[in-house]
C-alpha positions as CSV (number, residue, x, y, z in Angstrom):
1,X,3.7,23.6,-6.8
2,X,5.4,20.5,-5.7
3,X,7.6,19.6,-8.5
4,X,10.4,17.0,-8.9
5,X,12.6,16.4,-11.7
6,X,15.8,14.7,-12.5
7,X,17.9,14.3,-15.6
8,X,20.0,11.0,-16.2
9,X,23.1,12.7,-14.6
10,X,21.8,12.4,-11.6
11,X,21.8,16.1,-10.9
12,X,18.2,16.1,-8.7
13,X,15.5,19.0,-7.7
14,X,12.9,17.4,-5.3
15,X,10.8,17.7,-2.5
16,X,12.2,16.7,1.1
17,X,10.0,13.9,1.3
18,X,12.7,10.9,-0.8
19,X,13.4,7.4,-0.1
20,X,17.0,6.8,1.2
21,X,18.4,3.5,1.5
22,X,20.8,3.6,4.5
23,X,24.9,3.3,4.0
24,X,24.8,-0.1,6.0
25,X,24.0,-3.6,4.4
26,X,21.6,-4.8,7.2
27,X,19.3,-1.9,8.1
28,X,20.0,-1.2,11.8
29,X,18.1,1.2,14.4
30,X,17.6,1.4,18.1
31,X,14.9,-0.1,19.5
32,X,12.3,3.2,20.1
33,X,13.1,4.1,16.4
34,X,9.4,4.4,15.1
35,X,9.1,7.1,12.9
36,X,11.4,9.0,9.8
37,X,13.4,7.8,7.1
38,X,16.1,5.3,6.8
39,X,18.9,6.2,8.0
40,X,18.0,9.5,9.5
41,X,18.2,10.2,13.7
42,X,14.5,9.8,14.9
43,X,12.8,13.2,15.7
44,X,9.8,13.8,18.7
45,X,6.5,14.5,17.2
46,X,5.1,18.0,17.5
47,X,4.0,19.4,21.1
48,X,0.4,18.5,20.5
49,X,-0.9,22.5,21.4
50,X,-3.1,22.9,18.3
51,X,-6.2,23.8,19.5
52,X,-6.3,22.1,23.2
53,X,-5.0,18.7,24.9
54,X,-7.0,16.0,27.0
55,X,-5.1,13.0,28.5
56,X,-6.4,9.6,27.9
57,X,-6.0,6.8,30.3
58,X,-2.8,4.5,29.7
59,X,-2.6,2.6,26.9
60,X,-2.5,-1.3,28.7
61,X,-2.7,-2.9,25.3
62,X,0.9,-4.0,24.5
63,X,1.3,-4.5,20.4
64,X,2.3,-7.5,19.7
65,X,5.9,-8.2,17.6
66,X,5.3,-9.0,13.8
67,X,2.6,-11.6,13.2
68,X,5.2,-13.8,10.5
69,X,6.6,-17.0,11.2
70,X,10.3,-15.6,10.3
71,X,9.8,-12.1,12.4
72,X,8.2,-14.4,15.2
73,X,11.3,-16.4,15.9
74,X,13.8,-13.3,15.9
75,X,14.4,-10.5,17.9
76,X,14.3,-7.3,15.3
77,X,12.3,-4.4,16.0
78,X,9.5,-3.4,13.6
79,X,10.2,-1.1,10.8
80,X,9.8,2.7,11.0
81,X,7.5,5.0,9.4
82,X,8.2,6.5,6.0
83,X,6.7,10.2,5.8
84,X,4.5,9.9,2.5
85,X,2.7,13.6,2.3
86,X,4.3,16.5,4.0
87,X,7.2,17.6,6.7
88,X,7.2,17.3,10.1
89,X,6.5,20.7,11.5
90,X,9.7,23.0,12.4
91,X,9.5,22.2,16.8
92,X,7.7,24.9,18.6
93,X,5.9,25.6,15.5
94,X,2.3,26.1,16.3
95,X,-0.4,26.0,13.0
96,X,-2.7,28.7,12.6
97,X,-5.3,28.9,9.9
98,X,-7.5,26.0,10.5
99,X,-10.9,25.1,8.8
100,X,-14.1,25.8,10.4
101,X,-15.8,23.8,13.2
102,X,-17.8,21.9,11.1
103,X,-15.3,20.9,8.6
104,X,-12.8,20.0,11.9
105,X,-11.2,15.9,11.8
106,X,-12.6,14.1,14.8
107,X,-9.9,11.9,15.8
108,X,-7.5,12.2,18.6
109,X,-3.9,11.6,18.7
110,X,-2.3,10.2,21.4
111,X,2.0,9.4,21.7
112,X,3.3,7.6,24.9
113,X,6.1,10.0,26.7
114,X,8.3,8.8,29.8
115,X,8.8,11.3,32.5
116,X,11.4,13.0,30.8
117,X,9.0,13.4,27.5
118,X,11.3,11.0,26.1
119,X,9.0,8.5,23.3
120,X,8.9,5.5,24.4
121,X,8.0,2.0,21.8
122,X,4.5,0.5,22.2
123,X,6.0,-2.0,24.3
124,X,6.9,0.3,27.2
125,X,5.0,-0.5,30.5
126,X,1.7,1.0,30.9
127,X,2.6,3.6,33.9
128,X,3.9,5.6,31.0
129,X,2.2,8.7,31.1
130,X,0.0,9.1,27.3
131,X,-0.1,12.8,26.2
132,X,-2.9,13.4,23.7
133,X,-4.9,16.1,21.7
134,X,-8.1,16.2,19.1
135,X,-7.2,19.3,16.5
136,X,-8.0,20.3,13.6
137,X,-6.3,21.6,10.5
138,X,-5.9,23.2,7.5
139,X,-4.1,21.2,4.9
140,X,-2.9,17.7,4.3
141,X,0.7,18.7,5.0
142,X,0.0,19.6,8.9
143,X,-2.3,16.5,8.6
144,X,0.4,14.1,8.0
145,X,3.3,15.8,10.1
146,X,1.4,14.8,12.8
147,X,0.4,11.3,11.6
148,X,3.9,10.6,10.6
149,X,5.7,11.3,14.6
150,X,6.3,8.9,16.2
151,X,4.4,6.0,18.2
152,X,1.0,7.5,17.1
153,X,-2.5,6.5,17.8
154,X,-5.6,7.5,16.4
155,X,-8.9,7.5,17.9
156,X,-11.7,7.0,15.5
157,X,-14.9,8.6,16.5
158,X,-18.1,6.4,15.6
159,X,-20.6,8.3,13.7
160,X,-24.2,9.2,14.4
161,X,-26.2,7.8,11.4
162,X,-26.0,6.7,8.2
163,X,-23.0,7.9,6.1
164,X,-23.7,9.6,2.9
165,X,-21.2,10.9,0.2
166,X,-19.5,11.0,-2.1
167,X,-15.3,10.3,-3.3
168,X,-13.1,9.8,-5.4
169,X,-9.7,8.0,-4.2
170,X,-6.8,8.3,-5.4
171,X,-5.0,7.0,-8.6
172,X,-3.9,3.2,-8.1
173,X,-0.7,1.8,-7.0
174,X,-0.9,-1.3,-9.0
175,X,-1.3,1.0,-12.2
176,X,1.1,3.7,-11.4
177,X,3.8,1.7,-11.4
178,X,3.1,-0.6,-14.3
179,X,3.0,2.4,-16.1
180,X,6.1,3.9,-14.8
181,X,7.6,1.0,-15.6
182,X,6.1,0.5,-19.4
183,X,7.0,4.3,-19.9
184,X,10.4,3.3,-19.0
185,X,10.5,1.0,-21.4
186,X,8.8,2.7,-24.5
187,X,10.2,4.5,-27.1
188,X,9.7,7.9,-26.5
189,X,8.6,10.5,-24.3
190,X,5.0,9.2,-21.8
191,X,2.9,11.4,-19.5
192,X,1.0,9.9,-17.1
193,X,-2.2,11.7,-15.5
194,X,-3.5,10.9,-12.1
195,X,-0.3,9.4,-10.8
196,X,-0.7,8.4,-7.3
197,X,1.8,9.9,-4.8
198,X,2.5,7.8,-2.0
199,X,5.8,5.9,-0.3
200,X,5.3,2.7,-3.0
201,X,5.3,4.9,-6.0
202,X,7.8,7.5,-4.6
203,X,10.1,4.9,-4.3
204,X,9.5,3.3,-7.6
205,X,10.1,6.6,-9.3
206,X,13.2,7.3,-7.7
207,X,14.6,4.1,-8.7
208,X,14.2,5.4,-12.4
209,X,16.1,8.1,-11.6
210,X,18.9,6.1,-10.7
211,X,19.1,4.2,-13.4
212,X,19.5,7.4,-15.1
213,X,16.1,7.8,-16.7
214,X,14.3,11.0,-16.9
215,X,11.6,11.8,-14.8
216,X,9.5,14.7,-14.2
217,X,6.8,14.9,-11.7
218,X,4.2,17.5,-10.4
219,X,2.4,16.3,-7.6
220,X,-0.1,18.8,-7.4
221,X,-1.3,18.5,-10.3
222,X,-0.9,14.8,-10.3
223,X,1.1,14.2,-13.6
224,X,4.6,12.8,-14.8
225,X,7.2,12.6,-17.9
226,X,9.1,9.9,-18.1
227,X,11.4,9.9,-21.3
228,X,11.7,6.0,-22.1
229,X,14.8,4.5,-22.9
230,X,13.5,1.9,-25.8
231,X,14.3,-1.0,-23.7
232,X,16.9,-2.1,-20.6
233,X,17.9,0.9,-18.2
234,X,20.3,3.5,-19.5
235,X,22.5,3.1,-16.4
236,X,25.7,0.3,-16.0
237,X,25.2,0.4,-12.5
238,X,22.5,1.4,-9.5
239,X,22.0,0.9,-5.9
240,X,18.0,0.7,-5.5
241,X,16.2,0.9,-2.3
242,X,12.2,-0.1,-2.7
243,X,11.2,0.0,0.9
244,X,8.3,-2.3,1.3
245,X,6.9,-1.9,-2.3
246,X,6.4,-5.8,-3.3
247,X,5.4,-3.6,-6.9
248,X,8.6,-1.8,-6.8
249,X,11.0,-4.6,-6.8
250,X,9.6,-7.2,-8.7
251,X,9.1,-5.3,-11.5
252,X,12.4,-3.1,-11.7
253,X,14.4,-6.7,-11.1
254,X,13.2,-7.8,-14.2
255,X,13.8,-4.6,-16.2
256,X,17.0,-4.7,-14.7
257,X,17.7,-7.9,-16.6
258,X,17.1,-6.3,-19.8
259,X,20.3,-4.0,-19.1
260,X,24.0,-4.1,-19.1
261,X,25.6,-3.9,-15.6
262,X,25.6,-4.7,-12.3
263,X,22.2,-3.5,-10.1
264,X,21.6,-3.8,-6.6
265,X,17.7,-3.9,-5.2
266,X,16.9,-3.9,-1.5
267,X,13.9,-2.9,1.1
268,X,13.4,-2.7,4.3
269,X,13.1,-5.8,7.3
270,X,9.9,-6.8,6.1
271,X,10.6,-7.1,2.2
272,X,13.8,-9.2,3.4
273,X,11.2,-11.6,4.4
274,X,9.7,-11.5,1.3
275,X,10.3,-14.3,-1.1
276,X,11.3,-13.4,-4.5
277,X,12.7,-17.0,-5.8
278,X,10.2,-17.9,-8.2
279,X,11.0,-14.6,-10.2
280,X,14.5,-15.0,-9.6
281,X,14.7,-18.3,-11.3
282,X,12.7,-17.4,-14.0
283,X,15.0,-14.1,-14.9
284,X,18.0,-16.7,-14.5
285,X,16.3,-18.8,-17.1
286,X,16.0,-15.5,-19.3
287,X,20.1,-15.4,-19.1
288,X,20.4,-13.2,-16.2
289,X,23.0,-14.2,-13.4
290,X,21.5,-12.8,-9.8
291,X,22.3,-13.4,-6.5
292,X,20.9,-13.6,-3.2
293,X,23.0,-11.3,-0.7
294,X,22.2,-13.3,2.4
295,X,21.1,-16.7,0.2
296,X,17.3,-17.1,1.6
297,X,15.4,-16.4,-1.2
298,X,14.7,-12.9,-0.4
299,X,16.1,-9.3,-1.2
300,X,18.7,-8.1,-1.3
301,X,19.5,-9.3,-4.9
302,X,22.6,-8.9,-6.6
303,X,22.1,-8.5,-10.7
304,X,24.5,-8.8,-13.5
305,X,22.3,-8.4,-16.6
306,X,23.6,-8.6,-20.4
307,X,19.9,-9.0,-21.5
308,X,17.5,-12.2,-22.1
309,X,19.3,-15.0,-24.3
310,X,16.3,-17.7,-24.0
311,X,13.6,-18.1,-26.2
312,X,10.9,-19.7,-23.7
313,X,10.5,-19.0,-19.6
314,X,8.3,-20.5,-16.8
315,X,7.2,-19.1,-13.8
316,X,5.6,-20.1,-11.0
317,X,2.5,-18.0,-9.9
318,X,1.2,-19.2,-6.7
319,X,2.3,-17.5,-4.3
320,X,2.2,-13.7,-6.3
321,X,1.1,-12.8,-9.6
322,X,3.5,-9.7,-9.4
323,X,6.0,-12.6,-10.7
324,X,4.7,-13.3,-13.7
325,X,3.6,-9.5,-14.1
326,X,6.9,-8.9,-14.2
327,X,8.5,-10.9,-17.0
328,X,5.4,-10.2,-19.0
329,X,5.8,-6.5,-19.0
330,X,10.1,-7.1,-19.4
331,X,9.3,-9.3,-22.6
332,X,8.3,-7.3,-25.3
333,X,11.6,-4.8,-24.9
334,X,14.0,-7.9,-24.4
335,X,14.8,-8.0,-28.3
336,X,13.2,-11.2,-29.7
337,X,9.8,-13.2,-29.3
338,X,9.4,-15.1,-26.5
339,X,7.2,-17.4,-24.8
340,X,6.1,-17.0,-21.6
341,X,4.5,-19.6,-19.2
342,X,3.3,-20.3,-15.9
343,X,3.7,-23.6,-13.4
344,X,1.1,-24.4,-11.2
345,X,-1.8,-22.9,-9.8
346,X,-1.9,-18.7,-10.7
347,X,-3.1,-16.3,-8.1
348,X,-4.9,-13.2,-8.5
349,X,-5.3,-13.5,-12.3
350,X,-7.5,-9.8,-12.7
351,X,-3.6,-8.2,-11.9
352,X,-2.3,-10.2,-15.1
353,X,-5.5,-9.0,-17.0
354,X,-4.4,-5.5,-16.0
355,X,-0.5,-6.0,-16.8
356,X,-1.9,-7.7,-20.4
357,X,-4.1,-4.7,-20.9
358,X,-1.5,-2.3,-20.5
359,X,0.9,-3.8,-22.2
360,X,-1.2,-3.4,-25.2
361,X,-2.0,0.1,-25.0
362,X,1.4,1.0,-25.1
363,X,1.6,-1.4,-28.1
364,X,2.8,-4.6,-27.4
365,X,1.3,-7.9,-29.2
366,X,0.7,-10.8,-26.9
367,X,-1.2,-13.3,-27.3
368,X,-2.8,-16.4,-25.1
369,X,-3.5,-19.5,-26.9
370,X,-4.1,-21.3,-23.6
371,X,-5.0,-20.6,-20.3
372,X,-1.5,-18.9,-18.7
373,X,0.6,-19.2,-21.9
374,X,1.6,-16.0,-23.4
375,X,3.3,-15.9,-26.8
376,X,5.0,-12.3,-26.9
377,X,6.4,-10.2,-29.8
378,X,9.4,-8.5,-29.9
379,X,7.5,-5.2,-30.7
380,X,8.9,-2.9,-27.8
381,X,6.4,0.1,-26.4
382,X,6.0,3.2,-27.6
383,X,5.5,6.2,-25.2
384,X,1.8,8.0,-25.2
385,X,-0.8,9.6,-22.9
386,X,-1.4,7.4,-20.3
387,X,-4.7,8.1,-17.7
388,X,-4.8,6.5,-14.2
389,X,-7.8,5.4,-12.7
390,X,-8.4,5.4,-8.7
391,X,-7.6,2.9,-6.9
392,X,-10.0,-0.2,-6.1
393,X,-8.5,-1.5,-3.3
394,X,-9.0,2.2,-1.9
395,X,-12.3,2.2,-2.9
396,X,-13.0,-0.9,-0.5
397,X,-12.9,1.1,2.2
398,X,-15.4,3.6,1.1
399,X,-17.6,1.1,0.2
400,X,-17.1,-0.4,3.2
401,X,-18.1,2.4,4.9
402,X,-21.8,2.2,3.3
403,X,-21.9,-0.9,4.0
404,X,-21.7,-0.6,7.7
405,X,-23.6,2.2,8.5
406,X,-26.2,1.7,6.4
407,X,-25.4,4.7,3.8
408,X,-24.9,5.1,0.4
409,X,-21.6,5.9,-0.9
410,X,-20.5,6.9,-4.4
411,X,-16.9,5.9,-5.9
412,X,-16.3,8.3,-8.7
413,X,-14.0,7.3,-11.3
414,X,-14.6,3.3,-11.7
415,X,-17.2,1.5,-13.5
416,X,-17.9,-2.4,-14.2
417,X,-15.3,-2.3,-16.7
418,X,-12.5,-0.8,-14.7
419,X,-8.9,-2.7,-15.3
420,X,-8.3,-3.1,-11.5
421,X,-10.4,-6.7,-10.3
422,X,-11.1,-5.1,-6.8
423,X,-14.2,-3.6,-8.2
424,X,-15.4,-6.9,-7.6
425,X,-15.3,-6.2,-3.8
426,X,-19.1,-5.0,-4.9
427,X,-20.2,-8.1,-5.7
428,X,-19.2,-9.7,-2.1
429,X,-21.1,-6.5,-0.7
430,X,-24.1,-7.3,-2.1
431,X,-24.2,-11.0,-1.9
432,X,-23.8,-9.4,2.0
433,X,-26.8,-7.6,1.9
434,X,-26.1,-4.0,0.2
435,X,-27.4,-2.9,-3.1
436,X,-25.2,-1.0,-5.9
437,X,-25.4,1.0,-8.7
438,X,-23.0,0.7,-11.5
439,X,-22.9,3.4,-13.7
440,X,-20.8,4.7,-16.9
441,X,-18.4,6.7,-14.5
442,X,-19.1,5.3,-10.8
443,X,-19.9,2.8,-8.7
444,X,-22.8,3.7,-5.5
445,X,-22.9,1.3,-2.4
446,X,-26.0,1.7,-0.6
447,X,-25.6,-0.6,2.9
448,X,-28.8,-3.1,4.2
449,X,-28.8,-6.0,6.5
450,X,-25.9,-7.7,6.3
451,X,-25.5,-11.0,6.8
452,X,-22.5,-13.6,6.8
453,X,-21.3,-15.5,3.6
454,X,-18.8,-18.0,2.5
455,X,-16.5,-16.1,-0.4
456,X,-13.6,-16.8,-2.1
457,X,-11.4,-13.8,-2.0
458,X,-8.3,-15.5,-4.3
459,X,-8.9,-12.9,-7.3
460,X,-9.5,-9.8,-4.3
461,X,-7.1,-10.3,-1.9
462,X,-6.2,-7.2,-1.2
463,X,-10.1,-6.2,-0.2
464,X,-10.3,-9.4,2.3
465,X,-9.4,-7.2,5.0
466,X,-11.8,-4.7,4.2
467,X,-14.5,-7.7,4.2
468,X,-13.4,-9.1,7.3
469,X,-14.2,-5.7,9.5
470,X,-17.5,-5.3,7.5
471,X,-18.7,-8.6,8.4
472,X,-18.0,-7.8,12.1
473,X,-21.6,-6.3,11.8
474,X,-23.3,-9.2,10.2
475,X,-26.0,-11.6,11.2
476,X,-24.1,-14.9,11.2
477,X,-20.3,-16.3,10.5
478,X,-18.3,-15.4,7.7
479,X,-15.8,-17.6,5.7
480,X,-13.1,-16.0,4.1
481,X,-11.2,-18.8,2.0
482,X,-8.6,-19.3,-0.6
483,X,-6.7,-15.9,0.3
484,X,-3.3,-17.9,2.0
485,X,-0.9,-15.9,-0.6
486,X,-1.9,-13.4,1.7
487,X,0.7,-14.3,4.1
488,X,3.3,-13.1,2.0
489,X,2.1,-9.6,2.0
490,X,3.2,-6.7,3.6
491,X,2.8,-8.8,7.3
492,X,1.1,-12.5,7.4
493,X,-2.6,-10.5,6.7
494,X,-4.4,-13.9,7.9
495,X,-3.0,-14.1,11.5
496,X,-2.8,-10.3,11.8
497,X,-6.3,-9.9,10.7
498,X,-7.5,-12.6,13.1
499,X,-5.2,-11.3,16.2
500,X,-6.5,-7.8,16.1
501,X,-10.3,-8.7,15.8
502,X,-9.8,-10.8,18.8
503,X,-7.9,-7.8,20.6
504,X,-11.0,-6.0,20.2
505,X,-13.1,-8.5,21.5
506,X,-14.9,-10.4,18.3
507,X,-14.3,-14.5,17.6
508,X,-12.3,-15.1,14.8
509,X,-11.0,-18.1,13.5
510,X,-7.3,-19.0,11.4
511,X,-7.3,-20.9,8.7
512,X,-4.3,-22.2,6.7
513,X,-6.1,-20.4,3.8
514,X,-8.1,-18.3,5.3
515,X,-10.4,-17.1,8.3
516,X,-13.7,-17.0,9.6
517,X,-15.5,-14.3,11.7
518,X,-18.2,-14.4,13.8
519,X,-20.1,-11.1,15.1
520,X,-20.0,-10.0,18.6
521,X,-19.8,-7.3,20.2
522,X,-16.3,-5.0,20.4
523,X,-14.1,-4.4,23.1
524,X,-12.6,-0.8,22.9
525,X,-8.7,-1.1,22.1
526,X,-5.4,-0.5,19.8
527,X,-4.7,-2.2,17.1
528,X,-1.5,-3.0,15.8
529,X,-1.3,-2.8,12.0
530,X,2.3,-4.2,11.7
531,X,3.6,-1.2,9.0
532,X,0.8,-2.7,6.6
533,X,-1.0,0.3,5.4
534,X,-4.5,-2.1,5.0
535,X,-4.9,-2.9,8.4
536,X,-5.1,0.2,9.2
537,X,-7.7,1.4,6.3
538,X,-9.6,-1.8,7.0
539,X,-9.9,-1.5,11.1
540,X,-10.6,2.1,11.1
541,X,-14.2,1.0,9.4
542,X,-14.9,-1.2,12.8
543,X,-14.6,2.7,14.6
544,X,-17.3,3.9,13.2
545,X,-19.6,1.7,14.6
546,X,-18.0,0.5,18.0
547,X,-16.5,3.4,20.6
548,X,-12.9,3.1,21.9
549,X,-11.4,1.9,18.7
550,X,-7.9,3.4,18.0
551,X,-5.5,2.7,15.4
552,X,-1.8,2.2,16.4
553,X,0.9,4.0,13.4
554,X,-1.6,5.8,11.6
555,X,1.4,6.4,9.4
556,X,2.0,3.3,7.7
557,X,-0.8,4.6,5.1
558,X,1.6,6.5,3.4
559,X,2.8,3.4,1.2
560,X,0.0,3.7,-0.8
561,X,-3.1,6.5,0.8
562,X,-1.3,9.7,2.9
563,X,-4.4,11.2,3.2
564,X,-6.9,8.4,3.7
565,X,-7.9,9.3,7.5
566,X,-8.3,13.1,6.4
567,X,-10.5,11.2,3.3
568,X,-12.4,9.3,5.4
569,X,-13.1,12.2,8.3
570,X,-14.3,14.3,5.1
571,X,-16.6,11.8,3.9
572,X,-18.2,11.0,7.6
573,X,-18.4,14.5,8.9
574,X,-21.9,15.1,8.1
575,X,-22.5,12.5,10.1
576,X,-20.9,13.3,13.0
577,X,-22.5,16.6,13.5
578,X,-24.4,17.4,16.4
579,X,-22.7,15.0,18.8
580,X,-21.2,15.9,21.5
């Protein structure tokens, strides 16, 4: 049983797999550091011996640097892999034990090695010899040893026929940690069921710990005890690192607030990029004083809370809705009422719906007597059962997968209702071509003809990149609008989306808000996913149709899916039986 738990002395029993924010101010590495945690000397991957080797012809693709503005004009290297869902074999170590033919994974992994066997980066010239294997395996902790070494690639193989199944993803991201967060703040002890495990909640977790809350976990069994504090963090001090998790430090700056102390929050290159002003200024307004430790508007922040003095607070939300998420689920534990409101445009209002609906089953009072004004009571939370349904923006892919080979695929788990908006990634499916099934406890996708619409993905974000490798295999264009917040994401998702489909050969168009794709045929290569765990869910989906498609730092999926490739191989094998 994988079991961690902490007390508020800091005295800790986990599993090797933590986030660990380095010693230095400005994360540094050398430049073929790919893969492991911060601040810990890179490793080689495994001698890929499993079952039998093959060598693939050199890699001539040459990943580009990261698609952002900033990271465009500067010279820093990209961000390394965070293991998410086991340890990197012991060297030498050879697995025995694996599953049967039939229930084998049918990708291949390939690292690039110098002469020497020395890993080289992506960018190294293409004489570099490229050492690969296809293997199978037992259990998801060989599965992601080898998906977590460095420089990885993996080779989807496209399946036969339709794709049939059934799954049921794991719990979601954007729930787990609102509810860590909310249990932090309650009165009283919370256990969550179906609590995701992945880099973005392992890291949200660990910041509780810190600020010396208790926190029990069982990852097996997918559960956690969180003892809440009754408001602002027990600690007068912490040092939090969040990674990447946009989640993670939005929403633990603004609980910060509500304390008394001094708290530093940073992440990794990429969230440095990340804006975080709006939210900033807003906690300011509250009566916080924060800092910016290299003034752009970014992390790392610099907090020294003594709790919210105002009355009234504004926020703007277009850009993220994780800003106002924020302060919403801070208010009702800041010790008065308090009025909430937000300037401008609001993005991606089903994740406020969801922050507002959880928020009240914990038992705060809010109310909306106009469209983004929220009157909040000062009634606290109290702690409770809490259950966490699967992911949506998980499910995409799944769906997805119906979609473009002409299957039928059941989600278990989510229904019309669910509290996560992606479910409406159905709705664009259909309007596509596909027919679905709602029912009282899942959603089935069977795929049709698809053809190319004109959708506005400002509510679904997160599934337009799932979209934009279905409609690869639709009769006509498709327009993907109103989705430019996506640049603020883990990488600018617009301009990444639209390089990588034109590295594999398809016509694809960048807009300021969005993109449009036109179907063609695809031209085997790598893509890059930039450390953004969606582009590399989303483009494996163009592999099942079109031969030669591999995936570049498989890895990456660990911030919120460590098993989706093993997921995905389950749900296709059927399908891939018989071929040679």
């Amino acid at each position: 049983m994988n079991t961690i738990t902490t007390n508020p002395s800091n005295n800790l029993t986990r599993t090797p797999v933590s986030p660990k924010r380095p010693t230095e101010t400005a994360p540094r590495r050398p430049p073929n550091f790919r893969a492991g945690k911060e601040g810990m000397e890179h490793a080689p991957p495994p001698d890929p011996v499993l079952l039998g080797c093959h060598v693939l012809n050199p890699l001539e693709e040459r990943q580009p640097t990261h698609p952002s503005p900033r990271a465009r004009a500067s010279s820093r290297t990209k961000p390394p892999l965070r293991g998410g869902g086991g340890r990197r074999p012991e060297e030498g170590t050879q697995k025995t034990g694996f599953l049967r033919p039939e229930e084998s994974v049918a990708f291949t992994f390939c690292h690039r090695q110098s002469a020497n066997g020395c890993d080289l980066p992506p960018t190294a010239p293409a004489r570099s010899r490229v050492r690969a294997t296809s293997f199978m395996m037992r259990d998801s902790h060989t599965f992601w040893s080898l998906m977590s070494a460095s420089n990885q690639v993996v080779e989807i193989q496209p399946v036969a026929g339709p794709v049939n199944g059934s799954i049921r993803p794991p719990g979601s991201k954007s729930i787990t940690n609102r509810a860590f967060i909310l249990a932090a703040l309650a009165n009283g002890p919370t256990t969550l069921a179906g609590v995701l495990d992945s880099q973005d909640t392992r890291v949200m977790a660990e910041s509780l710990r810190r600020l010396s809350l208790n926190v029990e976990q069982d990852l097996e069994r997918k559960t956690a005890a969180i003892e809440g504090a009754g408001g602002g963090p027990r600690a007068s001090a912490a040092d939090l690192w969040l990674e990447n998790s946009g989640t993670s430090i939005r929403f633990l700056a603004a609980l910060c607030t509500l304390g008394q102390g001094r708290f530093r929050l940073d992440g990794n290159a990429r969230m440095r990029e990340r804006p975080i002003g709006p939210l900033v200024d807003a906690l300011i307004g509250c009566g916080a004083k924060i800092q910016y430790e290299l003034a752009t508007g970014c992390p790392p922040l610099l907090i020294d809370a003594a709790g919210w003095s105002s009355r009234r607070v504004s926020v703007s939300g277009n850009l993220s809705s994780q800003y106002l998420s924020a302060l919403l689920m801070a208010a009702p534990a800041c010790g008065h009422d308090i009025e909430v409101a937000v300037e401008g445009p609001l993005v991606s209002r089903p994740y406020i719906d969801m922050t507002l609906d959880m928020m009240r089953q914990f038992g705060a009072r809010v109310e909306e007597p106009s469209p983004n004004q929220f009157l909040i009571a000062s009634t606290g939370y109290t702690g409770r059962h809490y259950s966490i349904e699967p992911d949506a923006s998980a499910a995409s892919y799944f769906f997805g997968v119906a979609a473009v080979t002409g299957g039928t695929v059941t989600v278990e788990g989510l229904n019309r209702n669910a509290l996560q908006g992606d479910v409406g990634f159905v709705d664009a499916l259909v309007r596509m071509g596909c027919t679905a099934r709602w029912d009282a406890d899942s959603i089935t996708l069977t795929g049709g003809r698809l053809k190319g619409i004109d959708v506005d993905m400002n509510a679904i974000s997160d599934t337009a990149q799932t979209l934009a490798c279905v409609a690869v295999f639709a009769d006509g264009p498709t327009r993907i609008r109103n989705v430019a917040h996506m640049r603020l994401k883990e990488t600018d998702r617009v301009h990444a989306v639209v390089t990588e489909l034109q590295r594999l050969g398809v016509r694809a168009d960048e807009h300021e808000d969005g993109l449009v794709i036109h179907p063609g045929p695809v031209t085997p290569a790598t893509v890059a996913t930039y450390d953004d765990h969606r582009m590399a869910m989303s483009f494996a989906l163009i592999g099942l149709k079109a031969s030669g498609v591999r995936i570049a730092d498989p890895g990456c999926t660990a911030k919120t899916y460590p098993e989706y490739f093993q997921d995905l191989d389950q749900l296709c094998a059927a399908s891939r039986r018989g071929q040679s």
